[in-house]
Structure formats: C-alpha cells, structure tokens
C-alpha positions in Angstrom: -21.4 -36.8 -9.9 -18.0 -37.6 -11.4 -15.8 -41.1 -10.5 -13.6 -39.2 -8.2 -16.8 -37.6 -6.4 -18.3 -41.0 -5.9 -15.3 -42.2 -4.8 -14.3 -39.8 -1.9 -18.2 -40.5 -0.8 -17.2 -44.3 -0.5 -13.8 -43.2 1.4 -15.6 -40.7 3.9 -18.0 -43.4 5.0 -17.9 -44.1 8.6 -17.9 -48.3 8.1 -15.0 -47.5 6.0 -13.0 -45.3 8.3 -14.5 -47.3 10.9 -12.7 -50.6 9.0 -9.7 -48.5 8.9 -8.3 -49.7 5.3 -6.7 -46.4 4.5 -6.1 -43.7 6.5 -8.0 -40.9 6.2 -5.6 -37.9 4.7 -4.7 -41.0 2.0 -8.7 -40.8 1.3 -8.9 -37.4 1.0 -5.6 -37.0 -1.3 -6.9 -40.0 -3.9 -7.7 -39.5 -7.0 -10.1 -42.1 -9.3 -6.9 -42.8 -11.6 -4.1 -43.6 -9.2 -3.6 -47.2 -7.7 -3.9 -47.1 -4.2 -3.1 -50.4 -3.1 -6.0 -51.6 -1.5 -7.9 -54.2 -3.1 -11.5 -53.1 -1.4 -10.7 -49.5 -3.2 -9.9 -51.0 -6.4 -12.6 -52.7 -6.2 -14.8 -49.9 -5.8 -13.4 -48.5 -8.7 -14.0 -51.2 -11.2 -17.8 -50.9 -9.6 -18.0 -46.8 -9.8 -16.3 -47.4 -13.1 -19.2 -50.0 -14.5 -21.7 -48.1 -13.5 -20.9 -44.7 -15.2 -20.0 -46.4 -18.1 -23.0 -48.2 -17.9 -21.4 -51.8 -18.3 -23.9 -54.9 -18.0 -23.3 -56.6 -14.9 -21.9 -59.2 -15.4 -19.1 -57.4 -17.3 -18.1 -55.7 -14.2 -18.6 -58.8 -12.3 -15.6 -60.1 -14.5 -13.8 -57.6 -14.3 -14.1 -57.9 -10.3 -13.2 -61.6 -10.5 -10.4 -60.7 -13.0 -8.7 -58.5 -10.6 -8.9 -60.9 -7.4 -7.8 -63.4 -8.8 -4.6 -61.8 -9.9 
C-alpha cells in the first residue's frame, strides 16, 4: 500500500467520521503531501510516514512530540 492509500483508510474510518475532524469530501480529496490543518491528520502522517520508511520508534516519537509542541 502506498502513504496516500494508508491514509484515505485512516480518513474512511467510522471513529474518525464518527469524531467528525474533517469532513468527509475533504478526506476523500487529500492527498499524503498537502497540509490539512488538522493536527490528528498530521499526526497520522508523521506515523504512516515512520513506518514506510521504517524509522525506529522513537524517531517518530520525536518527531510527534516535535510537531505538538510547535
């Protein structure tokens, strides 16, 4: 699966529509290297992003903690 495909699996959850953080045609119209303003989705990013890149852990973890605090 590529980022953008792991992503859009995220978005169509139900707990995440459920949450309503985005709305749904702004899920389906996101791509993996556009800022979308949410923090949760960013956040998922950096995670997707870790993982394909195979990152330790605790590099992503920074990278997390990097962003909120910002």
């Amino acid at each position: 699966m590529t980022k953008d495909e792991i992503l859009k699996s995220y978005l169509n959850d139900p707990l995440f529509q459920e949450m309503d953080y985005m709305s749904k045609e702004k899920c389906e119209k996101i791509q993996f290297g556009e800022s979308s303003g949410v923090k949760l989705v960013e956040i998922i990013k950096l995670a997707i992003s870790g993982n394909i890149d195979r990152e330790s852990e605790q590099i992503t973890l920074r990278k997390i903690l990097s962003y909120l605090n910002k």
